[in-house]
C-alpha positions in Angstrom: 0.0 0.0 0.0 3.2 2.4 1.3 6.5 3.1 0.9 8.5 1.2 4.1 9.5 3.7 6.1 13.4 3.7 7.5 14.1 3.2 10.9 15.5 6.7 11.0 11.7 8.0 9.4 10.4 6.0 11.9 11.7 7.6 14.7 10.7 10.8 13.1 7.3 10.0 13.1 7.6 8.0 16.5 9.0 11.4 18.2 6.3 13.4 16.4 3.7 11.9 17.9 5.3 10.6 21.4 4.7 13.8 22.9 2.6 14.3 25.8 0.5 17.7 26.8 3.2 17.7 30.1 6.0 18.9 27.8 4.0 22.4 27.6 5.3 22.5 31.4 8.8 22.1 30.7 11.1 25.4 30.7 12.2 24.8 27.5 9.2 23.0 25.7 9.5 22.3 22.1 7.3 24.3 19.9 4.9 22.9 17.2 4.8 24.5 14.1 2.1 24.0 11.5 1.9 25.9 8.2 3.3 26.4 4.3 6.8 26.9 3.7 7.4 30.3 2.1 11.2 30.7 1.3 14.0 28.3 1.5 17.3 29.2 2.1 20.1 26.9 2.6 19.2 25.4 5.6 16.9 28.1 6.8 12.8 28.1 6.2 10.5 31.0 6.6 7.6 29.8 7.0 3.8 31.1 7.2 2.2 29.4 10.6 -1.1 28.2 10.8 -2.2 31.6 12.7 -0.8 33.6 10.0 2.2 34.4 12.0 6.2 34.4 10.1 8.0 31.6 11.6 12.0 30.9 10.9 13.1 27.7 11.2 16.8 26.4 10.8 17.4 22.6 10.2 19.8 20.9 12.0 22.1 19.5 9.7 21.0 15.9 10.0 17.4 16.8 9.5 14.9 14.1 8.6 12.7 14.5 6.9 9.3 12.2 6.7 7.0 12.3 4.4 3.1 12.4 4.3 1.2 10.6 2.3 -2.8 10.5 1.6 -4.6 6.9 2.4 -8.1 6.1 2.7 -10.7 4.5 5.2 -9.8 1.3 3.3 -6.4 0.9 4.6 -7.4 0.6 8.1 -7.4 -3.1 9.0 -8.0 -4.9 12.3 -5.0 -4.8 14.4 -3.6 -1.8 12.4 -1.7 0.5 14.8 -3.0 4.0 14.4 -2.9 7.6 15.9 -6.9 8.8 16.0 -7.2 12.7 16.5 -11.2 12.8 17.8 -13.3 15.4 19.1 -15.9 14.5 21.7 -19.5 14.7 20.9 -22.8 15.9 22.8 -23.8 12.4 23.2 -20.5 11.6 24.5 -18.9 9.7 21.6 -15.6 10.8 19.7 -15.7 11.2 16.2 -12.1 11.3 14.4 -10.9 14.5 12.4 -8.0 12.1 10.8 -6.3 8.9 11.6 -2.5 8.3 10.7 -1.7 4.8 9.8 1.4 3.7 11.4 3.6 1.1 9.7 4.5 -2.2 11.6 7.8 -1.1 12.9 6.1 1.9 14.9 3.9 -0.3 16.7 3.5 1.1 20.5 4.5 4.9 19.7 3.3 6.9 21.7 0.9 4.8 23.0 -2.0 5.8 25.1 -4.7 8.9 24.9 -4.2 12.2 25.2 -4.8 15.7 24.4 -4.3 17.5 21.1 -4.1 20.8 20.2 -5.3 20.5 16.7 -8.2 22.1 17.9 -9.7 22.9 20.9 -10.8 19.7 22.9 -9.3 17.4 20.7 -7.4 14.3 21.8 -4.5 12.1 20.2 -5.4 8.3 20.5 -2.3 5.9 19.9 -3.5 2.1 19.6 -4.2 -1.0 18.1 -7.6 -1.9 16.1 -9.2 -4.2 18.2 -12.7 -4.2 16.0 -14.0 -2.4 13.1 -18.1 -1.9 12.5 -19.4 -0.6 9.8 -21.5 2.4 10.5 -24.1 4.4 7.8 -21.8 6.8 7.7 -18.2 5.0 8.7 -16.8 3.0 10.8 -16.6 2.6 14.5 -12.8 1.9 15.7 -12.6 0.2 18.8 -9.3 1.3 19.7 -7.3 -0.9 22.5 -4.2 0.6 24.4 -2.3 -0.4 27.8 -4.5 1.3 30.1 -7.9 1.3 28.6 -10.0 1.4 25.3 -11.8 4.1 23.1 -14.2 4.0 20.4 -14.0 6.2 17.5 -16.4 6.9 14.9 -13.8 7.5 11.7 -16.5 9.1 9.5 -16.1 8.9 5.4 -14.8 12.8 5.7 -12.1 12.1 8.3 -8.3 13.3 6.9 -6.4 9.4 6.5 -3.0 9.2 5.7 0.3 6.8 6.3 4.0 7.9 7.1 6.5 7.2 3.8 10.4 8.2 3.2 11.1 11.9 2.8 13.5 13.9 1.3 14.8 17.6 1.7 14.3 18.3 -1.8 10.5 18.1 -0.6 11.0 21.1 1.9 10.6 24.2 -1.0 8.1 27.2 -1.1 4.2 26.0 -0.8 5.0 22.8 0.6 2.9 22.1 3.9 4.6 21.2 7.1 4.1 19.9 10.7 7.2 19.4 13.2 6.2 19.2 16.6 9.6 19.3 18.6 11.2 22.6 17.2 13.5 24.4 19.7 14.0 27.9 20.8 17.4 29.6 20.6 18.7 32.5 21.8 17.6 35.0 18.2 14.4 33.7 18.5 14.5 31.7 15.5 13.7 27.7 15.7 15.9 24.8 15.3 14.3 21.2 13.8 15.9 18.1 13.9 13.0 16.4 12.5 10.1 18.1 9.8 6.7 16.4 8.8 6.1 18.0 4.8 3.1 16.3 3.1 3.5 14.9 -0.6 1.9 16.0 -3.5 0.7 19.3 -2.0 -1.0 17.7 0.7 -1.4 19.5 4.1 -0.3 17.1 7.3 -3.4 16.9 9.1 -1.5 16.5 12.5 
């Protein structure tokens, strides 16, 4: 269906979505950045934020880079480990804004759930599909993790996509990017080790 991912991608993608909301706490917290890359120069990114604000960003020089790639309700299969970003409902159910398909190797990232600031109430559910049902209008995930379950509706307009080998050539103006671990330094620009970009234009939904 995918791309394998390296082992280096891997622990990309496992770092980008290990994070708990108690790093927020720490002195030095990373910083998430979400937005379109505007300029590229050399190792330095200027990039347009989600908020509209100018961000810089300098890459470390071992950067890696992981790509994002679009996949569909289809690809989910029983036992599949996923990340579920779900927003509660007034009947008390969660219905997912996207799921990310982890590959095999990434099993047990980040596992656990938690909350998201995608948008406001949001969680970040990492587990294994215990049982898919078929709904009118998706499927229910019943989503099985060390220290409880969850079910999810994943509803036919939910954002699905899988984790594939990037490459800095990717990183250019217009291209759509998530890193989640981006450090202060003293100029008050960032510094990434590790950069999300989605493929083919497509926005990370993280």
């Amino acid at each position: 269906m995918h791309q394998v991912v390296t082992r280096r991608a891997l622990g990309a993608v496992g770092l980008a979505l290990a994070f708990t909301a108690s790093v927020a706490f720490a002195q030095d917290a990373p910083v998430r950045v979400r937005g379109t890359i505007e300029k590229v120069d050399g190792q330095t990114l200027s990039i347009k934020a989600r908020d509209g604000t100018a961000v810089t960003v300098k890459l470390a020089d071992n950067v890696t880079v992981v790509a994002i790639v679009k996949a569909a309700l289809a690809d989910i299969k029983p036992d599949n480990f996923v990340g579920v970003t779900a927003l509660p409902q007034t009947d008390g159910s969660w219905r997912a804004v996207e799921v990310h398909i982890f590959p095999e190797a990434m099993r047990g990232t980040g596992e656990g759930d938690r909350q998201w600031d995608l948008q406001p109430k949001s969680t970040m559910t990492n587990a294994a599909v215990a049982e898919m049902v078929k709904q009118v209008d998706g499927q229910t995930l019943t989503l099985k993790y060390k220290d409880g379950e969850k079910k999810i509706l994943v509803p036919a307009d939910a954002a699905i996509v899988a984790f594939a080998p990037g490459d800095k050539s990717e990183l250019k103006a217009g291209a759509k990017i998530f890193i989640v671990a981006a450090m202060k330094q003293p100029d008050g620009t960032l510094q990434a080790a590790r950069i999300n970009v989605g493929k083919d234009g497509l926005t990370p939904p993280m």
